[in-house]
N, C-alpha and C positions, 0 to 999 in steps of 0.2 A: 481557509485559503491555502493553498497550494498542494491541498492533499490529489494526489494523482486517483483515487478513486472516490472522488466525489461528483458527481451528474455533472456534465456538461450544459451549459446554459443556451450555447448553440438552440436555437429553435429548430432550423433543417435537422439539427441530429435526432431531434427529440421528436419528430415526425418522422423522420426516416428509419430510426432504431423500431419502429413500431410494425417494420416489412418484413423482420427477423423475428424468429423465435429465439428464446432464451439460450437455445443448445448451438444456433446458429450463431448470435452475437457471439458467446464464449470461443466458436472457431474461429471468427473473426479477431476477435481478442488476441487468441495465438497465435494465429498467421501474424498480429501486428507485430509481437515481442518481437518474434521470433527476427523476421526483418527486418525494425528497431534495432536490435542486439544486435547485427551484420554491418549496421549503420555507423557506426565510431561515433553514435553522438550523447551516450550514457542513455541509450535504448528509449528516446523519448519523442523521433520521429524518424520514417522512411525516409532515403534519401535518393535518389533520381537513379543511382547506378546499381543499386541493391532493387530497385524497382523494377529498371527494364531488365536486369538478369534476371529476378524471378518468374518475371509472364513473361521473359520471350519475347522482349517486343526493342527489339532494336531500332537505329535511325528516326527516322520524323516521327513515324508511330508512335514509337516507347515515348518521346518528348513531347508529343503532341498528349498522350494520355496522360503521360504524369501531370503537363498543365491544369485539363481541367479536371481530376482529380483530387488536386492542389486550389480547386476556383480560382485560377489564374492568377493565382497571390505573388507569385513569382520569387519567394522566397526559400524552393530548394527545402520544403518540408512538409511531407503526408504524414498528417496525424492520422491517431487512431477516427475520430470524428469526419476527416474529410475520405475517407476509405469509406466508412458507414454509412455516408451521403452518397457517394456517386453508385455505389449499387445495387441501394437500393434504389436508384434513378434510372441503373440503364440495366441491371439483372431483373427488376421486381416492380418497377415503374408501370402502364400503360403503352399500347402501342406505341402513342404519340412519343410521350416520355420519352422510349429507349429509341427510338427514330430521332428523334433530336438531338439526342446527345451524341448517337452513329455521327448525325451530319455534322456536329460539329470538330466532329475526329478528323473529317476529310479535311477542316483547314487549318492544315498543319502551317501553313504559313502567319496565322494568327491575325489576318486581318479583316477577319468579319467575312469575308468572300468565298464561297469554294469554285475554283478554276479550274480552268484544265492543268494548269502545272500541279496543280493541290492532288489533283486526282494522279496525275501520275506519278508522286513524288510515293503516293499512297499506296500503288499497285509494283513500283518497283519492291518496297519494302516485301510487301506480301510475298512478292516471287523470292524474294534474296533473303530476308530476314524472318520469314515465317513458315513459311512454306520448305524454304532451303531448297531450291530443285535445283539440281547439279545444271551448270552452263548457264545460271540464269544473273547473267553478270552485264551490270550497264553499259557495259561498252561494247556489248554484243550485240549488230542487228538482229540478230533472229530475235533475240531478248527485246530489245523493242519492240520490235513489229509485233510480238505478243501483246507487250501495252499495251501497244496501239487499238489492238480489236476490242478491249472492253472501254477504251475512254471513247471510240467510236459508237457507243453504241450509249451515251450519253449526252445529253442534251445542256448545252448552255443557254438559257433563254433570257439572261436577265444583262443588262446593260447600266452600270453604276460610273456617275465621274470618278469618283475614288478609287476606282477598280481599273489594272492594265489592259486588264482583259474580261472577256464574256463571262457571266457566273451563273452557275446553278441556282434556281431558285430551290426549293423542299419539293414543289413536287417534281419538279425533273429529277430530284436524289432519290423520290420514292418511284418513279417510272423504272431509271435506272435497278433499284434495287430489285425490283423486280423480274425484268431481263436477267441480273447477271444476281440468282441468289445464294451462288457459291462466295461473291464478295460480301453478300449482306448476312451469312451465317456467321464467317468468319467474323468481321466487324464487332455482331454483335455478342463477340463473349473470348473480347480480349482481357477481361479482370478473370476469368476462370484459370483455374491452376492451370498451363499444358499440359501437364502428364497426365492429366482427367480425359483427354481426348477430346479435347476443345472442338466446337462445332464448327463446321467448315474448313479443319486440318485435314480429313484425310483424301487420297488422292489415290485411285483405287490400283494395284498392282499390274502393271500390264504384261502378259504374256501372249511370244508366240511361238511359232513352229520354228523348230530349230534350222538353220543354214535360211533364212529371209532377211535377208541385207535391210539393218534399222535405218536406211536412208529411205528408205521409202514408202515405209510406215506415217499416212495420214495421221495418225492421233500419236499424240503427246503429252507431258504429263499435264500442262496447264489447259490442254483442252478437256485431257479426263476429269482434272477437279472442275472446270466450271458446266459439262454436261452434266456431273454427278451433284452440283447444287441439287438437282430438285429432286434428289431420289433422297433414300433412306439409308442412314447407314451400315445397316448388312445389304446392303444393293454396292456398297463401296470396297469392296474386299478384294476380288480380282477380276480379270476381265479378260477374256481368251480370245486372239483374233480364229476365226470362224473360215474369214472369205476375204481375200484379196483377187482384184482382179490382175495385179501386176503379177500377180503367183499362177494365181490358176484360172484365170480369162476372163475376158468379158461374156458370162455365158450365167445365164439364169439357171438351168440346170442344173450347173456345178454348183450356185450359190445355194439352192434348194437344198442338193446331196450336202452338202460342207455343214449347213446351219441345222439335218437334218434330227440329230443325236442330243442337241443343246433346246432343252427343254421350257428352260428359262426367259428372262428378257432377253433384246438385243438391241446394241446403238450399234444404226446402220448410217455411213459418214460417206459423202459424196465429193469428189474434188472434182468441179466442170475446167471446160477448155476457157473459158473464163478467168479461171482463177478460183472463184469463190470456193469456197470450200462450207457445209451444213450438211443437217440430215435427221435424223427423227430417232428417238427413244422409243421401240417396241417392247408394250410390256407383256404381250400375248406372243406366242409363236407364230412362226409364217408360215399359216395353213392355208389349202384351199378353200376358198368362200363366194359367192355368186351375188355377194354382197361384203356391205362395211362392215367391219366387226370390233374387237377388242374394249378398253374399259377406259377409263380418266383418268389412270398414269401414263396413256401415251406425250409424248409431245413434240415438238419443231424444236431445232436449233439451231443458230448460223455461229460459224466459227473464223470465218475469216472474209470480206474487210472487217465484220465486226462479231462480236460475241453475244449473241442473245439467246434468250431461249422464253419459246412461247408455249404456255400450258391452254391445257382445253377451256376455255367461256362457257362452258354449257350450251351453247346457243344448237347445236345437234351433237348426235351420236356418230356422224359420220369419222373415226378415228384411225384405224386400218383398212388394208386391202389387200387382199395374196389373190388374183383369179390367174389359172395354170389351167389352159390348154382350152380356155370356152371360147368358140365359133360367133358369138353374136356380137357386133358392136357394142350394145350395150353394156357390156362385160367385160370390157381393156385390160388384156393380159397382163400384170407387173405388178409390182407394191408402190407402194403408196402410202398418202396419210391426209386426213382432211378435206375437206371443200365438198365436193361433188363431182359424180362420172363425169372424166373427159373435161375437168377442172379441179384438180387436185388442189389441195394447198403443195405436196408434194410427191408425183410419181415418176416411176421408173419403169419404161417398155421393156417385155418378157424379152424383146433382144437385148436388153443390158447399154444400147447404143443414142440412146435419144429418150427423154422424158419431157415434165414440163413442170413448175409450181407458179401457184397463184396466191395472191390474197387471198385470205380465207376465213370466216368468221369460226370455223372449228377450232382455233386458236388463235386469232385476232391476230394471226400475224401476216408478214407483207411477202412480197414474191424475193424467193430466199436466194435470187441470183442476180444478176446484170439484165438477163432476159427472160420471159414467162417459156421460153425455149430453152435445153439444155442440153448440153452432148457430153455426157460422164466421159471425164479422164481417169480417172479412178475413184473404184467402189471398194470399200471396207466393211465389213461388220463383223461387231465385238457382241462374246456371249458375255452377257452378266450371272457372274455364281454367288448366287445370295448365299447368305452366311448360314444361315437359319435351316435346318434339316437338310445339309448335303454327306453327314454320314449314314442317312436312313434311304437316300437316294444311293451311295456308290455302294449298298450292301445288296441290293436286289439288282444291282446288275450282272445281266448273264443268264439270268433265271429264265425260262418258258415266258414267264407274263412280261419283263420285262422285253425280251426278244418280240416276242407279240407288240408290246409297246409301240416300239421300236417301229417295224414292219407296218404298223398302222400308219404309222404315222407319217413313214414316207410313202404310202400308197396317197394318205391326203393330200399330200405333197405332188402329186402328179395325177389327181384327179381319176383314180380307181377306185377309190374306197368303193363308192356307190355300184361299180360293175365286177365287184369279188363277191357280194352278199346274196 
């Protein structure tokens, strides 16, 4: 009796210690001293402030985790046992498992409900307290109106007397999680050390052309983190604007020439006279094609009223579209993405002045405006510089083949290739 290293009788621990291997347990071990010992309580439990300092997790979040961490004992102490329960619950669990335990994060007001106040008590955090992004302060509209687009894009469907308001059932949190999986990466790997480069932290660099007034700049940091949910992280590293049309016009030529040299993907970002602001992840370059082309990393995204983003269903191949300069209706000059000819889920006429998006089952998403009509206000698009072999790219540049490259590839770009051979 009271020897400190005699087996715990806890049953959950002694089912949950069995998700660890022996090298893993002993780092858990000293992660606990370690944080114990910082505890002032003769190193025998974590306590709530040495907790949310070490992950990072300030405000409702960090209180909301340490609860049920703690199994809502409310007694202001993580033992080494309740650390070895909850993750191997929500690190090593089951889909189901670690999805449950997410949703129970979101209610941080602790009364069985997830609301809409729950959700954005949850998303302020993320911006202010995890994320850190400079201006991202509650009492700033812009700051909300960010909220706003991802608790828009969430569904309350459930109606309880005990509840003020509308709540989430699980699968509106997993619809949700889905749309917006920059929130649901992050979520789920808040017990990871942050310095380990916790999943859903990064937010890719934005860079542009020197003397372009940042007021005018469509993309921001919280739109770059939640379009980068669904990529990979060497796809998060930096991002170069390419094409503005507030720079350099409304003119498909120039966007052709601009995007011609960036070999890689592109997020190309539309703000209509509407308002709405979306626009599609290229993971192919914008070549000439007399058809659909590219592969099932493309996808849709809407960023303002609300934040979502739609991956490909399988249901067809129909993904991109570059046709430049072909004479036949059948063949509608402009990019694109999804649906079918002359029903896109998303395109843009080779004048830059008028497009259109629909529903579309190439990504089961919905018409990404006000209107299946649209009149761009302004177009964007950012190259993505994957991380992954861009010193073996910038040493052949310059070369004959790569000049060849080059040259090739903006003849596709204007529909010569086939009449130089």
């Amino acid at each position: 009796m009271g020897n400190a290293q005699s087996p715990p009788s806890d049953p959950r621990y002694a089912s949950a210690s069995r998700a660890f291997t022996q090298k893993e347990l002993e780092a858990l071990r000293s992660l606990f001293n370690s944080l114990a010992a910082q505890s002032q309580n003769n190193g025998k439990y974590i306590s709530p402030s040495i907790f949310q300092s070490y992950f990072r997790l300030r405000g409702p979040i960090g209180e909301r985790m340490f609860d049920l961490v703690t199994q809502e004992r409310k007694d202001q102490r993580l033992t080494f046992e309740d650390l070895v329960v909850a993750k191997a619950s929500y690190e090593k669990g089951t889909k189901d498992e670690i999805e449950e335990f997410i949703f129970r994060v979101l209610d941080v007001s602790g009364d069985n409900f997830v609301g809409r106040s729950d959700l954005e008590s949850v998303m302020i955090a993320i911006f202010k307290n995890i994320l850190c992004i400079e201006g991202s302060e509650v009492s700033s509209s812009s700051h909300q109106d960010i909220v706003n687009i991802f608790l828009n894009a969430a569904n309350f469907s459930m109606h309880d007397e005990g509840c003020t308001e509308e709540s989430m059932s699980f699968e509106d949190f997993r619809s949700w999680c889905s749309h917006v999986p920059a929130v649901r990466k992050l979520l789920g790997g808040l017990l990871l050390p942050p310095d380990s480069g916790r999943p859903g932290s990064q937010i890719p660099e934005l860079l542009t052309p020197k003397g372009i007034d940042s007021n005018i700049i469509l993309m921001r940091k919280e739109y770059a983190w939640h379009i980068g949910g669904a990529l990979s992280q060497h796809e998060l590293e930096v991002w170069n604007l390419l094409y503005h049309s507030g720079v350099n016009g409304l003119s498909f030529n120039t966007f052709l020439g601009n995007i011609s040299n960036h070999e890689g993907p592109t997020v190309l970002i539309i703000k209509d006279q509407e308002g709405y602001i979306y626009g599609g992840y290229a993971s192919q370059p914008w070549e000439r094609h007399a058809d659909f082309y590219g592969d099932m990393k493309c996808y849709l995204f809407q960023l303002n009223p609300k934040a979502s983003i739609f991956r490909p269903t399988g249901a067809n191949h129909n993904l991109q579209w570059c046709a430049v300069n072909f004479s036949s209706e059948d063949i509608p000059n402009g990019i694109g993405f999804g649906g079918r000819v002359n029903h896109f889920g998303l395109f843009i006429s080779a004048n830059f002045d008028q497009g259109h998006t629909f529903s579309c089952s190439t990504f089961g998403s919905p018409c990404l405006s006000k209107t299946n009509r649209i009149l761009p206000e302004v177009i964007e698009c950012w190259g993505v510089t994957q991380g992954a072999g861009q010193g073996k790219n910038e040493a052949v540049k310059g070369t004959i083949l790569e000049r060849f490259k080059e040259d090739r590839h903006m003849l596709n770009m204007v529909g010569l290739a086939n009449s130089s051979e």
